[in-house]
Structures are given as structure tokens and as C-alpha cells.
LUMFI-880549 format. One record per residue (C-alpha): residue number from 1; residue in three letters; x, y, z. Coordinates in nm, 3 decimals, m for minus. Layout:
LUMFI-880549
+-----+-----+---------+---------+---------+
!   i !  aa !      c1 !      c2 !      c3 !
+-----+-----+---------+---------+---------+
! NUM ! Ala !       X !       Y !       Z !
...
+-----+-----+---------+---------+---------+
This chain:
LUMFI-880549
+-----+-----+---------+---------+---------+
!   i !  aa !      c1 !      c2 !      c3 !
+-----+-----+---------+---------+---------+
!   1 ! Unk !   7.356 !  13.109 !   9.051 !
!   2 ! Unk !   7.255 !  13.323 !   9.364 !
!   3 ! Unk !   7.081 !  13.012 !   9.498 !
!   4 ! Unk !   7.411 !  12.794 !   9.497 !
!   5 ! Unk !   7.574 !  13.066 !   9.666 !
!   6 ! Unk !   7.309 !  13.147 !   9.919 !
!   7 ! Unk !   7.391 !  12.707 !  10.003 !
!   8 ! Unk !   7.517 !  12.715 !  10.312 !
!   9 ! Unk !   7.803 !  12.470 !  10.211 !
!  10 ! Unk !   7.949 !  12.703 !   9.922 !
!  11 ! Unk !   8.232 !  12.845 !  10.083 !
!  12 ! Unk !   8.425 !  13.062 !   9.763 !
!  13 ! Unk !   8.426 !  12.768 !   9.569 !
!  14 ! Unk !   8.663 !  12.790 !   9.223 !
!  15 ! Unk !   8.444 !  12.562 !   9.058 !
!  16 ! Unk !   8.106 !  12.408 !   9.043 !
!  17 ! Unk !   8.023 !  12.251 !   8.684 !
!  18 ! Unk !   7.680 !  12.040 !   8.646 !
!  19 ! Unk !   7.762 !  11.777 !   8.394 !
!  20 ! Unk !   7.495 !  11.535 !   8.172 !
!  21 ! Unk !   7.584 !  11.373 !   7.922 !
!  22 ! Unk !   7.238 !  11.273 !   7.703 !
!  23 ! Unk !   7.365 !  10.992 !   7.539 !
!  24 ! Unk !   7.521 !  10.842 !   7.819 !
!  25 ! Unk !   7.306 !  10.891 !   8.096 !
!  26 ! Unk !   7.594 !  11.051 !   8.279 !
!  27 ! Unk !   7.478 !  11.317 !   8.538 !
!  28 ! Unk !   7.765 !  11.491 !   8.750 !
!  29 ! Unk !   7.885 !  11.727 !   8.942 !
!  30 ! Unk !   8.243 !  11.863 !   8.969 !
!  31 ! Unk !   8.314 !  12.086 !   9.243 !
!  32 ! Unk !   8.663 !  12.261 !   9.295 !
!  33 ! Unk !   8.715 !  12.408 !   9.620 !
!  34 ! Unk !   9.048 !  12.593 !   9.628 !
!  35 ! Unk !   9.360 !  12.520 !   9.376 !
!  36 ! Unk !   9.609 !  12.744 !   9.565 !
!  37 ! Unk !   9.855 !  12.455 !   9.678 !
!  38 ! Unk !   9.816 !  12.249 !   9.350 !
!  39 ! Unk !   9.566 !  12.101 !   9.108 !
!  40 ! Unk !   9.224 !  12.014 !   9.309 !
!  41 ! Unk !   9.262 !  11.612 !   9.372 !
!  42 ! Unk !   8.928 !  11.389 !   9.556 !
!  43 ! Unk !   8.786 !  11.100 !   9.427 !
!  44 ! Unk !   8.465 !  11.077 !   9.240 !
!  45 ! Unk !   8.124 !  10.960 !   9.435 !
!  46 ! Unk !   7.925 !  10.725 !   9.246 !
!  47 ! Unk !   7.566 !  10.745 !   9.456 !
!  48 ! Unk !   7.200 !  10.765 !   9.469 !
!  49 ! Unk !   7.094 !  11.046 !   9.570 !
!  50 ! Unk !   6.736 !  11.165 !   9.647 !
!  51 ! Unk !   6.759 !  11.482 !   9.487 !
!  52 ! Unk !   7.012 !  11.716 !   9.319 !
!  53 ! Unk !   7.004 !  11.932 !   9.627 !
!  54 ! Unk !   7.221 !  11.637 !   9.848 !
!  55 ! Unk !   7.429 !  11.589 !   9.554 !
!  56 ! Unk !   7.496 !  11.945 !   9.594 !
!  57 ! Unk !   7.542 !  11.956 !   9.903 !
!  58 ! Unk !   7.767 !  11.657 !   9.974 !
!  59 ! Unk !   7.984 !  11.763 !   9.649 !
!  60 ! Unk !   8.056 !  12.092 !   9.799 !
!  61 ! Unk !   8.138 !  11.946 !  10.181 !
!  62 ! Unk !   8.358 !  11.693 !  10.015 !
!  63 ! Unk !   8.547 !  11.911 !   9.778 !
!  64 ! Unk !   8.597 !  12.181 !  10.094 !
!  65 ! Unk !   8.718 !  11.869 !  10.302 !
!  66 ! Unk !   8.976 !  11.757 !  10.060 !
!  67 ! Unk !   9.094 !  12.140 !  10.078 !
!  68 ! Unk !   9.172 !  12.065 !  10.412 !
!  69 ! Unk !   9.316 !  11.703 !  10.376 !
!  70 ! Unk !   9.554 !  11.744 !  10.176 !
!  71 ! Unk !   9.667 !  12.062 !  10.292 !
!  72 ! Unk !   9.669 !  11.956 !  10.650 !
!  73 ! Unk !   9.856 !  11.622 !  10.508 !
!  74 ! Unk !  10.136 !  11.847 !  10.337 !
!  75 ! Unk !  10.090 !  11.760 !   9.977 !
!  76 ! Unk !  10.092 !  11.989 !   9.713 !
!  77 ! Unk !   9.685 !  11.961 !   9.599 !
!  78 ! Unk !   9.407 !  12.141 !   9.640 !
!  79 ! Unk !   9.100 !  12.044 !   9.709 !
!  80 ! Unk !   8.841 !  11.865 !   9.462 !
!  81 ! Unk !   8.518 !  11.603 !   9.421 !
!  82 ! Unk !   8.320 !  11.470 !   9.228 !
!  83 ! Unk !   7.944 !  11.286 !   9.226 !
!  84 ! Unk !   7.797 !  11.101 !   8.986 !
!  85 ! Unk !   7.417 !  11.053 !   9.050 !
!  86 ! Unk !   7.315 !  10.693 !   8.986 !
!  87 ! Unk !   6.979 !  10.554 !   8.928 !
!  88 ! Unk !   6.842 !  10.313 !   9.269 !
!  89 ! Unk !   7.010 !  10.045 !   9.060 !
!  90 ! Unk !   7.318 !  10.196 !   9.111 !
!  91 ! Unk !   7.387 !  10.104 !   8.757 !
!  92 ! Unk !   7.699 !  10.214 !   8.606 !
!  93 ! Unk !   7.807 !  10.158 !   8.242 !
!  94 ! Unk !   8.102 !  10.204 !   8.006 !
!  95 ! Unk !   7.967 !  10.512 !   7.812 !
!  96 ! Unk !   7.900 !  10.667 !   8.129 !
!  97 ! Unk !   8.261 !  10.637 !   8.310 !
!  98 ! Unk !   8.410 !  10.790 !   7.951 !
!  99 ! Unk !   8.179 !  11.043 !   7.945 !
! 100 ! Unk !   8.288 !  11.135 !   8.247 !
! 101 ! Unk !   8.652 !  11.135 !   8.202 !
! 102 ! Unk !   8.592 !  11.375 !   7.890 !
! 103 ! Unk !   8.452 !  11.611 !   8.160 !
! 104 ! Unk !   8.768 !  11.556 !   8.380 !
! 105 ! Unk !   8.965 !  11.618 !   8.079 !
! 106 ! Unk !   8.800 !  11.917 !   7.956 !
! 107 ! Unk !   8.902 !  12.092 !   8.312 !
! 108 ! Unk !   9.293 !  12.040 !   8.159 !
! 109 ! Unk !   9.404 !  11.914 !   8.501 !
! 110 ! Unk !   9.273 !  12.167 !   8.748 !
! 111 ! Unk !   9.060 !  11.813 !   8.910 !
! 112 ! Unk !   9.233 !  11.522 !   8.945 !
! 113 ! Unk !   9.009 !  11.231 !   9.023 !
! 114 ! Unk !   9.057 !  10.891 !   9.204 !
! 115 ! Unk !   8.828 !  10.656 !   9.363 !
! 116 ! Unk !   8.547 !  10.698 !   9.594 !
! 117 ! Unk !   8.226 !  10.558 !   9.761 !
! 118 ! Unk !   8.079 !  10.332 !   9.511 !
! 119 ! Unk !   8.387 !  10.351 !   9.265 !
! 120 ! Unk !   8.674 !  10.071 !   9.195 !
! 121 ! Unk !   9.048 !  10.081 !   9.064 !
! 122 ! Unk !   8.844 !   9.936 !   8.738 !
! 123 ! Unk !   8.659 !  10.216 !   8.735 !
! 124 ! Unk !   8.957 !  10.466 !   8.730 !
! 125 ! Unk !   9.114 !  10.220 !   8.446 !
! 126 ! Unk !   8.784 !  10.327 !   8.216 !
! 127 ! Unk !   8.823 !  10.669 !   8.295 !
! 128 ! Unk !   9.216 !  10.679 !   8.230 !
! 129 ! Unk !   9.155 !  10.585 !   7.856 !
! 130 ! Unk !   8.948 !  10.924 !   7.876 !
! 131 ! Unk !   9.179 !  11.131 !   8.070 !
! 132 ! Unk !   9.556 !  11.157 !   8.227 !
! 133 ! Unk !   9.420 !  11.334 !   8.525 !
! 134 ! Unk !   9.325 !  11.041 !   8.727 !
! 135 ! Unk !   9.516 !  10.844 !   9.023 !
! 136 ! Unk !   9.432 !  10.508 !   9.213 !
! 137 ! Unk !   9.529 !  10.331 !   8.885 !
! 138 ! Unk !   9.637 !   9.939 !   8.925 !
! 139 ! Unk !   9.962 !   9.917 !   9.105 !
! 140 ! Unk !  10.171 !   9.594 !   9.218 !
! 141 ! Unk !  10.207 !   9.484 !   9.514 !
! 142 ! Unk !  10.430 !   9.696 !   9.753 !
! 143 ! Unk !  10.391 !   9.947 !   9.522 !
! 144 ! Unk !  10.270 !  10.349 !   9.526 !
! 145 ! Unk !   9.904 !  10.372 !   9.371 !
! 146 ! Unk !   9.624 !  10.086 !   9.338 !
! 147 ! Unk !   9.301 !  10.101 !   9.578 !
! 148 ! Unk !   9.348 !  10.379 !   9.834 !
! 149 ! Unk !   9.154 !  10.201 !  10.095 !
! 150 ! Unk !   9.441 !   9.980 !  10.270 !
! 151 ! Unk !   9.630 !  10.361 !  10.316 !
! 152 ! Unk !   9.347 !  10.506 !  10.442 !
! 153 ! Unk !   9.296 !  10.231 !  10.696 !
! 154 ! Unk !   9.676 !  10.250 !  10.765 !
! 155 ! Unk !   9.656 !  10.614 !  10.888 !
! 156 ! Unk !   9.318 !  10.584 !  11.143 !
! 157 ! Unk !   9.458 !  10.300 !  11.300 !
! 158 ! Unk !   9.748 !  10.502 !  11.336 !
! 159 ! Unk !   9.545 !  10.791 !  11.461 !
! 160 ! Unk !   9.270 !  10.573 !  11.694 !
! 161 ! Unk !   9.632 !  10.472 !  11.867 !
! 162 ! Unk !   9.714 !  10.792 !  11.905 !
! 163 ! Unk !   9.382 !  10.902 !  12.041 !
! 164 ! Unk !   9.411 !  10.601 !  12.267 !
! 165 ! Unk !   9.749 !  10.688 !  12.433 !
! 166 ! Unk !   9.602 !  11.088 !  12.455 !
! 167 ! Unk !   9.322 !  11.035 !  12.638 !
! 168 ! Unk !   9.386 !  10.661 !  12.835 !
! 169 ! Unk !   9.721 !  10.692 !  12.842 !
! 170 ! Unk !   9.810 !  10.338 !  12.723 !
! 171 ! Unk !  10.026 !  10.240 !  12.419 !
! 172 ! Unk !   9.837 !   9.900 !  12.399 !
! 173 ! Unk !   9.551 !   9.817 !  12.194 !
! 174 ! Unk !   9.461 !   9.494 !  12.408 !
! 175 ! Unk !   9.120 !   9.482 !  12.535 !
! 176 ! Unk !   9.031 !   9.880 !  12.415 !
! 177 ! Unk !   8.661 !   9.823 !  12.292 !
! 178 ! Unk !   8.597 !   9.980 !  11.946 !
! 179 ! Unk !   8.259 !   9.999 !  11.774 !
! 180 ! Unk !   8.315 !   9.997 !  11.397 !
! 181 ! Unk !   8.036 !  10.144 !  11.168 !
! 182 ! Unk !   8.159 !  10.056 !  10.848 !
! 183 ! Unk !   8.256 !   9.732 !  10.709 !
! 184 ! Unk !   8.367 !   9.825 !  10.375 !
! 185 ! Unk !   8.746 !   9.833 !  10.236 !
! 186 ! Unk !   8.864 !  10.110 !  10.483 !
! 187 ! Unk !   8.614 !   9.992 !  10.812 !
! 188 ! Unk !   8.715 !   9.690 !  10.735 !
! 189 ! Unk !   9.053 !   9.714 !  10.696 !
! 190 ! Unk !   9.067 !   9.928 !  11.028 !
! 191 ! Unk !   8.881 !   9.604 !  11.253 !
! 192 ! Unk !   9.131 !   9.408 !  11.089 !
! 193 ! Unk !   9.444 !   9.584 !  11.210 !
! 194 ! Unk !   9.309 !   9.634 !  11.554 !
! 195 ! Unk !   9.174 !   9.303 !  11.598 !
! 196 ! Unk !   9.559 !   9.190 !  11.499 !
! 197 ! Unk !   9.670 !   9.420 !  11.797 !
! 198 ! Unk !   9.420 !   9.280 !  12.051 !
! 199 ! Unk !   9.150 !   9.511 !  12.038 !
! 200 ! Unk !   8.778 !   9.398 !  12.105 !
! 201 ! Unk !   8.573 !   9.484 !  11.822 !
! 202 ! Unk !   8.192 !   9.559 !  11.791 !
! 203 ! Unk !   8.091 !   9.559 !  11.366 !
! 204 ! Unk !   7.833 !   9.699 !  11.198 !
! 205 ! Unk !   7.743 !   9.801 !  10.823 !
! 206 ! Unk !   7.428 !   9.842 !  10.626 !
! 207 ! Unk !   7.485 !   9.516 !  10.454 !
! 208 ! Unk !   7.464 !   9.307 !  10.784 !
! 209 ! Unk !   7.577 !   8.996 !  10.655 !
! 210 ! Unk !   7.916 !   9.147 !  10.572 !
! 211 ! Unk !   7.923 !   9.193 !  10.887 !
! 212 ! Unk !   7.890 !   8.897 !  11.013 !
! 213 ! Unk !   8.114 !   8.739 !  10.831 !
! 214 ! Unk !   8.371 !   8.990 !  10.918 !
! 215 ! Unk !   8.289 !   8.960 !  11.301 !
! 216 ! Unk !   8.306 !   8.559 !  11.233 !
! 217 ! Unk !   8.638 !   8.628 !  11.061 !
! 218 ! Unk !   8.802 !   8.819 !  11.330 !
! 219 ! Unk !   8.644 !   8.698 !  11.652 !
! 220 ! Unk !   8.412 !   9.023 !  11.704 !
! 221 ! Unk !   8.049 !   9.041 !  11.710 !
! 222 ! Unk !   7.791 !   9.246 !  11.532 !
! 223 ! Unk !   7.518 !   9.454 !  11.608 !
! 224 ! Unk !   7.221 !   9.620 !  11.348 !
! 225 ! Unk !   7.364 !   9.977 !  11.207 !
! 226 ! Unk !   7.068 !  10.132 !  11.455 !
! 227 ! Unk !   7.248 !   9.992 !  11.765 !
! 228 ! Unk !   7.630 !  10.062 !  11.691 !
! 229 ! Unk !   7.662 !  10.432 !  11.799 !
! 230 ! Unk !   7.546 !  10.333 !  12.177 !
! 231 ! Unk !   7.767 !  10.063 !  12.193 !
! 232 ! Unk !   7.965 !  10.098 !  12.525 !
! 233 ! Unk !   8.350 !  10.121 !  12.437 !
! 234 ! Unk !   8.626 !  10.293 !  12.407 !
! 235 ! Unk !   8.644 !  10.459 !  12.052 !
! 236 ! Unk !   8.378 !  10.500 !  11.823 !
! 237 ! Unk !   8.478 !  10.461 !  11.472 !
! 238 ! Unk !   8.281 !  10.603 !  11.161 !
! 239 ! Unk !   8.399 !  10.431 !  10.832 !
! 240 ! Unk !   8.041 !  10.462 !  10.668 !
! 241 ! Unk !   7.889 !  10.792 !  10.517 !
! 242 ! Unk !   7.883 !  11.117 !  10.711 !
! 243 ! Unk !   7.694 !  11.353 !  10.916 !
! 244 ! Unk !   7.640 !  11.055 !  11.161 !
! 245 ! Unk !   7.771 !  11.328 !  11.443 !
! 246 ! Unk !   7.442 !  11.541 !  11.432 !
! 247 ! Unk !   7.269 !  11.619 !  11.822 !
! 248 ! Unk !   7.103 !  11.311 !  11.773 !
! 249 ! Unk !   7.390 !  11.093 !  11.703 !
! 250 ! Unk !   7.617 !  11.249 !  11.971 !
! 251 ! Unk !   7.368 !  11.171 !  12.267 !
! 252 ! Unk !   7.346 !  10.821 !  12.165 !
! 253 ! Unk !   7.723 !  10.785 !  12.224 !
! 254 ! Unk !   7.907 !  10.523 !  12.505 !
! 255 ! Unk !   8.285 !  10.638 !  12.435 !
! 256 ! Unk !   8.589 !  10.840 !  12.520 !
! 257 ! Unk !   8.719 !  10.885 !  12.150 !
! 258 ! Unk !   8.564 !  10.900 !  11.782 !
! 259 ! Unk !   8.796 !  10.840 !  11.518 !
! 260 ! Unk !   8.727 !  10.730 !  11.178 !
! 261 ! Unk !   8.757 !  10.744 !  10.846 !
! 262 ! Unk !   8.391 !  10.866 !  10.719 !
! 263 ! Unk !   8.409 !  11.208 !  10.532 !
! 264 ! Unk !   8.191 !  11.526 !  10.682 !
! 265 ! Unk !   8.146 !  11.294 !  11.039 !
! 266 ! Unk !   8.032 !  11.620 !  11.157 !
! 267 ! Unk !   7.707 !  11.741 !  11.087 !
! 268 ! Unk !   7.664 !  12.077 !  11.124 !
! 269 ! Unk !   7.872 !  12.414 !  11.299 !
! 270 ! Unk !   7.867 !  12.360 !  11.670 !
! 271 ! Unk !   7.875 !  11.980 !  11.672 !
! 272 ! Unk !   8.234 !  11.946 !  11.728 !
! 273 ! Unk !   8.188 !  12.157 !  12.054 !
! 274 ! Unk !   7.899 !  11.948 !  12.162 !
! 275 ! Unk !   8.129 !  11.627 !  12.149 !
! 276 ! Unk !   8.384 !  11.828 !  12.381 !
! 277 ! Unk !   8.153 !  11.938 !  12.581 !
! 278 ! Unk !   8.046 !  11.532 !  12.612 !
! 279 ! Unk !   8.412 !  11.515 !  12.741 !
! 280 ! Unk !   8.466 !  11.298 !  12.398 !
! 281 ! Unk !   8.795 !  11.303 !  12.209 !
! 282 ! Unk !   8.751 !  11.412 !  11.844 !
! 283 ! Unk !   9.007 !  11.295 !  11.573 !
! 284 ! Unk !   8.940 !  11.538 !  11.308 !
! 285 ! Unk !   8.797 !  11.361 !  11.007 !
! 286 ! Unk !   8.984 !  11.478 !  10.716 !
! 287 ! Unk !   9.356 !  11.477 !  10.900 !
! 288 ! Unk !   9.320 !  11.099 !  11.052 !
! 289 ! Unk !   9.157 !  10.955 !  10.723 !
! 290 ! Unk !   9.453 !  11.134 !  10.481 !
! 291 ! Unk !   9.631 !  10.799 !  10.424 !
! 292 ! Unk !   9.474 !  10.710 !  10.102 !
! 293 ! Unk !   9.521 !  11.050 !   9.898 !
! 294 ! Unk !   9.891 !  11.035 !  10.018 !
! 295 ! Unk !   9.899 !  10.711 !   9.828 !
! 296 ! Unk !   9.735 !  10.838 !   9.516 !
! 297 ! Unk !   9.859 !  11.177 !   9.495 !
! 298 ! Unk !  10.218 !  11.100 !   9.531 !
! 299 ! Unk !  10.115 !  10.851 !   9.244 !
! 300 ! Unk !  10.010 !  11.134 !   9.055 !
! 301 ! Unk !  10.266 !  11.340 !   9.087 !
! 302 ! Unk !  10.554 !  11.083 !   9.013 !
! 303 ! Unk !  10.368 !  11.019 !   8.717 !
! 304 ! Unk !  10.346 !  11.321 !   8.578 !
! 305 ! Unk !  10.670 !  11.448 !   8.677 !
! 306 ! Unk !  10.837 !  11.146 !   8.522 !
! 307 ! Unk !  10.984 !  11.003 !   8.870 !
! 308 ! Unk !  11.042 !  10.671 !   9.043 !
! 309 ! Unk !  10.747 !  10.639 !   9.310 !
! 310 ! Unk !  10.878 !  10.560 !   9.679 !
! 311 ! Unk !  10.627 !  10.314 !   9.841 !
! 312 ! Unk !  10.885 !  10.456 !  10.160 !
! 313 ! Unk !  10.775 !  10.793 !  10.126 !
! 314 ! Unk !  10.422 !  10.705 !  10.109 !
! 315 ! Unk !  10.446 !  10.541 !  10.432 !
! 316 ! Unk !  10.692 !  10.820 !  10.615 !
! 317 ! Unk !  10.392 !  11.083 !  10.515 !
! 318 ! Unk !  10.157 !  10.836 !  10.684 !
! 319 ! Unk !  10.312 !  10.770 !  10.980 !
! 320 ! Unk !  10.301 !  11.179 !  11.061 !
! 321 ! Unk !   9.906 !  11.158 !  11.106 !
! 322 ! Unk !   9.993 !  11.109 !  11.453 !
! 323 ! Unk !  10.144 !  11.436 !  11.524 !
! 324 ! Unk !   9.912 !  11.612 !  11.353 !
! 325 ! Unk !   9.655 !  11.484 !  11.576 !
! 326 ! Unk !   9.855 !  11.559 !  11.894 !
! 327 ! Unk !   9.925 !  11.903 !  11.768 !
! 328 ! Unk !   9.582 !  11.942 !  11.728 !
! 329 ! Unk !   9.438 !  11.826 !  12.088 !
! 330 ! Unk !   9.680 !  12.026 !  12.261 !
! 331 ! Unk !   9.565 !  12.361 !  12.067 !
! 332 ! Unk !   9.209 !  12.272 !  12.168 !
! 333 ! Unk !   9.331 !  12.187 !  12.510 !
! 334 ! Unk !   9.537 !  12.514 !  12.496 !
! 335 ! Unk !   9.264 !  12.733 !  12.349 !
! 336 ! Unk !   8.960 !  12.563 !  12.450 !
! 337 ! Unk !   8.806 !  12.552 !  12.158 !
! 338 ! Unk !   8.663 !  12.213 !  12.014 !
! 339 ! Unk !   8.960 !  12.014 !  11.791 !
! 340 ! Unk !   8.758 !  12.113 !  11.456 !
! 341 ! Unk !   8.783 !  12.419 !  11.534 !
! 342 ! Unk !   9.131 !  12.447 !  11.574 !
! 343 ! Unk !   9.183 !  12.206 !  11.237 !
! 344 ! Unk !   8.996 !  12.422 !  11.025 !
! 345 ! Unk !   9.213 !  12.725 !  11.166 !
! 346 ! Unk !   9.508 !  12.579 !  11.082 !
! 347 ! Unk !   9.377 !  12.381 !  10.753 !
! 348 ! Unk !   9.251 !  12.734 !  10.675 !
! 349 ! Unk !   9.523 !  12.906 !  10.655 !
! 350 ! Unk !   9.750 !  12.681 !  10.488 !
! 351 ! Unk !   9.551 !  12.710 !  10.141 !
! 352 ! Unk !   9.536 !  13.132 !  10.223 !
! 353 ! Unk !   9.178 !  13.154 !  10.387 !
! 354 ! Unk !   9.311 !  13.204 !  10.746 !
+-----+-----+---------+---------+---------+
């Protein structure tokens, strides 16, 4: 136990359970990072990872991250995640999804899960027969719940605009260069939108023929994952995995603004400062990629509290990522401090850390 709290990542963590299931195969962990605005709600990682250490690790940075989403977002959840470590394969199977709803259950709706890297809305289906704590469950159309990735999408295009109209001082997307990383539902919903407003779009994902055929889809072109983050443009947007922001990764950049969706962009302390110091524009990770728990949470909560769900207010919530952002570059502009800085401050004291 002293080692996981000598892990640089722990940060007062409620909750970290190790879960296996024997029978199953099922090997998770569950980590709760604060429950002092509501139940801790983050969707569940379904990954190969090299060793239980990462697992660690990224379960912890994603559980402390969804602290601050939803916070900073305004809903009534605390933070939570989940990983499940998967074989190379990346085999999943029946008896392992309702094993691990029985461990989501067994927590009597302190974590509520929903979907992730590697999981689907099918996926949440097999793990609702297991437990009532879940969200992201099939929805129709122009309805609250389903796949959280359109949302998600929603909001950073919503917040690249912003960023846009901060630091260049237009309103128009036309002709603003973007590099994508990240071609999956929420990277590529986000080329989609912008390519609709006129933006020129550079695509890249680890499965390069998906991105190709998105590029071919939407007039862009693609470039090998090694070549994206020195593309020349305007805004650099991470929709794949994080810790792409490390020394390393910053240097390589050709931009005035990252924002994207990826969790944990940031690598380590101190690399939020570095990218000011570049003279880049940061758009906090966990406020300008909020969109999708707003979705599922709300879905959630009507659920449980027996209520209509308003696709309306889903959108309204949304639509505020904007001004969250702005409030936040004008406290690092005031304070000059770096814009995570300034998030975590104010993410930090909304769940009674500050």
C-alpha cells in the first residue's frame, strides 16, 4: 500500500480496488478520485497495457481528470475510471464485461461507468444486465444518452473556435489549418465539423488507412502519426491517447493553439508552462473535451431520479465550454501562470482541495 501512495499520480484518492476475476479472465482496476460533488462517474478503459504499473498509472490520472471535468463542467459527479487490462488481442468476452459490472455493482453506486477507449454502447448494454450504475446506454436519435463521442466532438469544436477567435481574433473557421491526431469517433467527428466550416485539415491516426479514407472523405490529406505534431498550422488537435505534450512533443510543434479531446495531453508538472512559454495557446484538456460526460451523466441522473431527459439541456451545458475557456486564458493572462495551472486551481477547489 505505501508503494501506491509513494506513485506520483495518487493524489488522496477515495478508492483504488484491483479486480480479477479467475474464471473470467477479467483483470481491473477501479479508481475513485474524489466523491464530494456526487457519485464518481468516467468511463471504463478497455487496453493493453505493458505492465500493471501504466495501468496504474493511467487509472489514477484519468480518475483525477474526471474530478476536474465534471466539476469544472458543473455537474453534480465526482470523479471516477476504470481499466480493464486486455490481452495483445485485445480480446474481450461476455463473462468478462459481467464480471465486471458485478464489480461496479458491488461499489453500490459510488462509480458510475460509461464508455471509453476501446469500449462500445454494446459494451455498456452487457454490463447494464450486471449493474444500474452505468450511462452511455442506447438512446434514439435526438435523444440524451447513446455513444458520448458526437458530444464530446461537439464541445472541442466549440472550444478550438473559441481558441481561434482568442488568440487570431477571427470568428471564421475558413482556411485555419488544423492537424488532427486522432481519427477515431471524437477526432473524427471534430475534422468533420471543421471541415463543414471551411477549415483545412491535416489527419492522422495509428490505423493510417482510416485515415485516408477520412482525408479522402473530407477533402484533407494525411500524414504518418510520426509527422502530425510538426505539421505547420494553426491548432494542433490531440484526439488520440495522452501524454503526447511531453518536452519532446512540445518542440516538435508548428502552431498557435492545442486543443483536443485526448485525456492527460499533458505529460508531466511544468509542461503546461513550457507550451506558454512556446507562446502556444493551451485549451485545458479535461474542460474543452467535457461534452460527452454532460451527455451521459445527465442520462444518469434523469434515470435515476425518474425524470424526462432534455436533449436541450444537454446542449445549453455544452455550449458554456466556451466561457470556461475564456475565463480561463484571461486568469493565466492575468496571473501569468500557464492555463493548467489556473484550471486545476479553480477545478481544485470546486470538489474542496483548493
Amino acid at each position: 500500500m505505501a508503494a501506491l501512495w509513494a506513485e506520483p499520480d495518487f493524489d488522496e484518492h477515495e478508492l483504488v480496488q484491483l479486480v480479477h476475476h479467475r474464471a473470467s479472465g477479467l483483470t481491473a482496476i477501479i479508481a475513485l478520485h474524489s466523491t464530494h460533488l456526487g457519485p464518481g462517474a468516467g468511463g471504463t478503459r478497455f487496453w493493453h497495457y505493458p505492465d500493471g504499473v501504466g495501468a496504474l498509472r493511467d487509472a489514477l490520472r484519468l480518475s483525477r481528470g474526471m474530478s476536474y471535468k465534471n466539476a469544472m463542467a458543473g455537474l453534480p459527479m465526482g470523479g471516477g475510471k476504470a481499466v480493464v487490462l486486455l490481452d495483445r488481442d485485445g480480446r474481450k468476452t461476455p463473462a468478462m464485461l459481467a464480471a465486471f459490472g458485478d464489480a461496479v455493482e458491488a461499489l453500490g453506486g459510488r462509480y458510475v461507468t460509461a464508455e471509453d477507449v476501446g469500449a462500445s454502447v454494446a459494451d455498456m448494454v452487457a454490463i447494464a444486465a450486471r449493474t444500474q450504475h452505468v450511462c452511455g446506454l442506447p438512446a434514439e436519435q435526438g435523444a440524451v444518452g447513446g455513444d458520448p463521442g458526437p458530444f464530446t466532438a461537439r464541445g472541442i469544436v466549440l472550444g478550438i473556435k473559441a481558441a481561434v477567435a482568442y488568440r487570431l481574433g477571427t470568428d471564421s473557421m475558413a482556411g485555419i489549418r488544423v492537424a488532427v491526431q486522432g481519427c477515431g469517433s471524437v477526432g473524427g467527428g471534430v475534422a468533420r465539423l471543421l471541415a463543414a466550416e471551411g477549415a483545412v485539415l491535416t489527419l492522422a491516426d495509428i490505423d493510417a488507412a482510416r485515415a485516408q479514407r477520412l482525408a479522402a472523405e473530407l477533402g484533407a490529406s494525411a500524414v504518418p502519426c510520426e509527422r502530425i505534431m510538426a505539421t505547420p498550422c494553426e491548432v494542433f488537435s490531440p484526439n488520440a491517447l495522452g501524454a503526447v505534450l511531453d518536452r519532446a512533443g512540445i518542440a516538435r510543434l508548428d502552431c498557435r493553439i492545442v486543443a483536443g479531446g485526448a485525456n492527460n495531453q499533458l505529460a508531466q508538472a511544468g509542461d503546461g508552462a513550457a507550451l506558454a512559454e512556446r507562446g502556444i495557446l493551451y485549451a485545458p484538456d479535461y474542460v474543452i473535451n467535457a461534452g460527452g460526460i454532460i451527455n451521459v451523466s445527465l442520462e444518469y441522473l434523469c434515470r435515476r431520479h425518474g425524470q424526462p431527459c432534455d436533449l436541450a439541456e444537454v446542449e445549453a451545458r455544452i455550449a458554456r465550454i466556451p466561457e470556461r475557456l475564456r475565463a480561463i486564458w484571461q486568469g493565466a493572462q492575468d496571473s501569468g501562470e500557464s492555463a493548467d495551472v489556473v484550471a486545476d486551481r479553480m477545478a481544485q477547489a470546486l470538489i474542496g482541495r483548493g
